[in-house]
C-alpha distance (Angstrom), angle and dihedral (degrees) to the residues before:
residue distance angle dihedral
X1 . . .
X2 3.43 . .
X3 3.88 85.9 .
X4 3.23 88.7 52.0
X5 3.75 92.0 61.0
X6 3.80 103.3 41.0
X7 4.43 77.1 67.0
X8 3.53 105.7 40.3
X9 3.30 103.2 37.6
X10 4.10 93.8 60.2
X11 4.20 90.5 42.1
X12 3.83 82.1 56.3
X13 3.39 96.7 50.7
X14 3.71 93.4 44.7
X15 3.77 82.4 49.9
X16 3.43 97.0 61.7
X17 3.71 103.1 34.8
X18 4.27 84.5 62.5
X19 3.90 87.0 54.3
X20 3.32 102.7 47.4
X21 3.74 84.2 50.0
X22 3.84 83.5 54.0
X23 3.45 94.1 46.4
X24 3.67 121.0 29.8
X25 3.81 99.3 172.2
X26 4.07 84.5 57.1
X27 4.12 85.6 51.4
X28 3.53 97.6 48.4
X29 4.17 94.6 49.3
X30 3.74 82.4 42.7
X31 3.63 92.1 59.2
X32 3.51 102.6 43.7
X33 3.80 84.5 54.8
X34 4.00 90.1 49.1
X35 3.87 86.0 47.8
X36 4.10 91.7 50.8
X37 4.00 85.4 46.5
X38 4.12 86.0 53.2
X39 3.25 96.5 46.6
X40 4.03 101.0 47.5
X41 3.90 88.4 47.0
X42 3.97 85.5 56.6
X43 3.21 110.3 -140.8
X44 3.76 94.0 -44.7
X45 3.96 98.4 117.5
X46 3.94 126.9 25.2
X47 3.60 122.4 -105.9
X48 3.65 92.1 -108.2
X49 3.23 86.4 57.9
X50 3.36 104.2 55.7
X51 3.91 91.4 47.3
X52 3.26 91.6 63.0
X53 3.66 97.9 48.9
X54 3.84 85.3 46.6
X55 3.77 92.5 65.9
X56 3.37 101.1 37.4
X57 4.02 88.4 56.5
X58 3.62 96.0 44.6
X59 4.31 84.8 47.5
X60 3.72 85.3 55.8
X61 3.82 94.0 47.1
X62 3.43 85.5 53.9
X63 3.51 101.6 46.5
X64 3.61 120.7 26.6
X65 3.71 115.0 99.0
X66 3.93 117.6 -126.5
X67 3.84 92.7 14.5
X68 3.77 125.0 174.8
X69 3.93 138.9 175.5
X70 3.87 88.1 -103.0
X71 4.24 92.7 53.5
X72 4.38 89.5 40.2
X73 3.65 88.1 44.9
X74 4.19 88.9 57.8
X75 3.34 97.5 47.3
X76 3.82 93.8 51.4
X77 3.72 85.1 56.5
X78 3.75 91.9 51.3
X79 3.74 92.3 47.7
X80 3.77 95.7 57.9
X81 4.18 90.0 43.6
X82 4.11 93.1 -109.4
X83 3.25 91.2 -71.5
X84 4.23 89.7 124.3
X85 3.58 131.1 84.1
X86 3.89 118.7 -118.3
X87 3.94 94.3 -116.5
X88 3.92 83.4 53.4
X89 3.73 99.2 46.2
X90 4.31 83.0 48.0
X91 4.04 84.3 54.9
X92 3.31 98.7 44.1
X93 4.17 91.8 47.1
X94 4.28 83.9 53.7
X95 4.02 90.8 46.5
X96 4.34 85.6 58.7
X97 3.57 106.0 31.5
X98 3.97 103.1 23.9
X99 3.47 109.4 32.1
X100 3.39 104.3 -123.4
């Protein structure tokens, strides 16, 4: 798995970086939702950070068959290592897929 991660995670990253070159409207709402993510999370995990997280979530919203707010909610907790409350990993979840 981990393997699995140190390739995917860079292809997605490329992925993204050539859309939001594509489409810059998309990249600026995407970063105002990155920044929103940053700032809840206080401080806790870089900016970076929370980019990347950002597109790997909204990848798996995406992409995963069968998905639900329970299953997207879990894997934003095992992006940022657990270290998240529930009620934050529920925000966070709205921020990417809701808007708000």
């Amino acid at each position: 798995m981990e393997n699995f991660k140190k390739t995917v995670s860079p292809l997605l990253q490329e992925t993204f970086a050539n859309l939001e070159k594509l489409m810059p409207e998309i990249a600026e709402e995407n970063q105002v939702k990155i920044r929103k993510i940053s700032n809840l999370l206080q401080g806790r995990f870089e900016a970076d950070y929370c980019r990347k997280v950002f597109n790997i979530v909204q990848a798996e919203y995406k992409i995963l068959p069968g998905r639900n707010r329970a299953q997207l909610e879990s894997r934003i907790m095992i992006h940022f290592k657990e270290q998240l409350t529930a009620g934050e990993a529920s925000k966070i979840l709205n921020i990417i897929v809701f808007n708000v």
